[in-house]
C-alpha positions as CSV (number, residue, x, y, z in Angstrom):
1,X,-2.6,116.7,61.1
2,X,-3.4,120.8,60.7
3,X,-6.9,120.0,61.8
4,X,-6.0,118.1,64.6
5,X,-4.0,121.1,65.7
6,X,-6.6,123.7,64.7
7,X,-9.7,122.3,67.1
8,X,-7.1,121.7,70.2
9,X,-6.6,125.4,69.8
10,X,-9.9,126.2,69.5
11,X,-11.2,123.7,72.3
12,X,-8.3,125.6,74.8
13,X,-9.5,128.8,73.9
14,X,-13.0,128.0,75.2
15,X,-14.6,128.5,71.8
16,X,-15.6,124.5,71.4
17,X,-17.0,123.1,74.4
18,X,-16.4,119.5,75.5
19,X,-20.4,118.8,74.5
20,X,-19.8,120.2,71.2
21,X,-16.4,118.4,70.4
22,X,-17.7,114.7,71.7
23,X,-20.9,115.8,69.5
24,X,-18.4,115.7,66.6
25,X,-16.9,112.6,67.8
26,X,-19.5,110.6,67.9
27,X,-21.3,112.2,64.7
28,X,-17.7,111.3,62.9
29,X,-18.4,107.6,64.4
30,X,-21.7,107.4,63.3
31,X,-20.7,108.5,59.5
32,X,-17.8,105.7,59.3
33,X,-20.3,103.3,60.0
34,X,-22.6,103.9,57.5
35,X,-19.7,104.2,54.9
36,X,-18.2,100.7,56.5
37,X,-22.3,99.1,56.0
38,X,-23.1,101.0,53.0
39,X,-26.1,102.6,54.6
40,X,-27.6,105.3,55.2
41,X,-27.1,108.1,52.6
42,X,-24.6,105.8,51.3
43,X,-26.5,102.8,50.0
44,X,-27.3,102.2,46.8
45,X,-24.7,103.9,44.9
46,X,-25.8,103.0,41.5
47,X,-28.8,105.0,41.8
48,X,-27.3,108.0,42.9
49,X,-24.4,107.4,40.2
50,X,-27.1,107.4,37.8
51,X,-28.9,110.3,39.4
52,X,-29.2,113.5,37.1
53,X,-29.9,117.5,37.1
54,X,-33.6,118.1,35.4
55,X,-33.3,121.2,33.7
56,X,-36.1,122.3,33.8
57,X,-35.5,122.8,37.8
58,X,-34.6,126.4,38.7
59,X,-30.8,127.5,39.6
60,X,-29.5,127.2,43.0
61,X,-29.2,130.4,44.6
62,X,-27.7,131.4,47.8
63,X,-30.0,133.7,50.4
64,X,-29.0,137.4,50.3
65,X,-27.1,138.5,53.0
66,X,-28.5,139.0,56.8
67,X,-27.0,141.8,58.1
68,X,-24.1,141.2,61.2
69,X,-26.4,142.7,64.0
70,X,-29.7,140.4,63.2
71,X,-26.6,137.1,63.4
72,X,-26.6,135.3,66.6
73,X,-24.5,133.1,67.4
74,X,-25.0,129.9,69.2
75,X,-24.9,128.9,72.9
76,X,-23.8,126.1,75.0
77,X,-23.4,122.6,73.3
């Protein structure tokens, strides 16, 4: 699997940390469960089949840009 491949790289490189990829692990875990129970976000599917957009609810918009200097990127795990 490409991704497979992709986050060994990245985890030898140093840029994911052992806390951040058993984070993943057990988030990924944690998702399959709920999917195997239906729970969580994914109970009730029939509601949120049935679920529509109100239109009188403003767009979606992305936030403008933050310029690369006032970015910081994150620490640790």
């Amino acid at each position: 699997m490409e991704a497979r491949r992709r986050v060994r790289h990245v985890r030898r490189l140093g840029i994911i940390t052992d806390i951040e990829h058993q984070a993943v692990d057990d988030a990924r875990a944690q998702v399959l469960a709920m999917l195997k129970k239906r729970g969580g976000p994914f109970a009730n599917a029939a509601a949120r089949a049935a679920w529509r957009w109100n239109p009188s609810w403003p767009s979606s918009r992305l936030p403008q840009s933050i310029p690369a200097a006032g970015r910081v990127a994150p620490t640790g795990g």
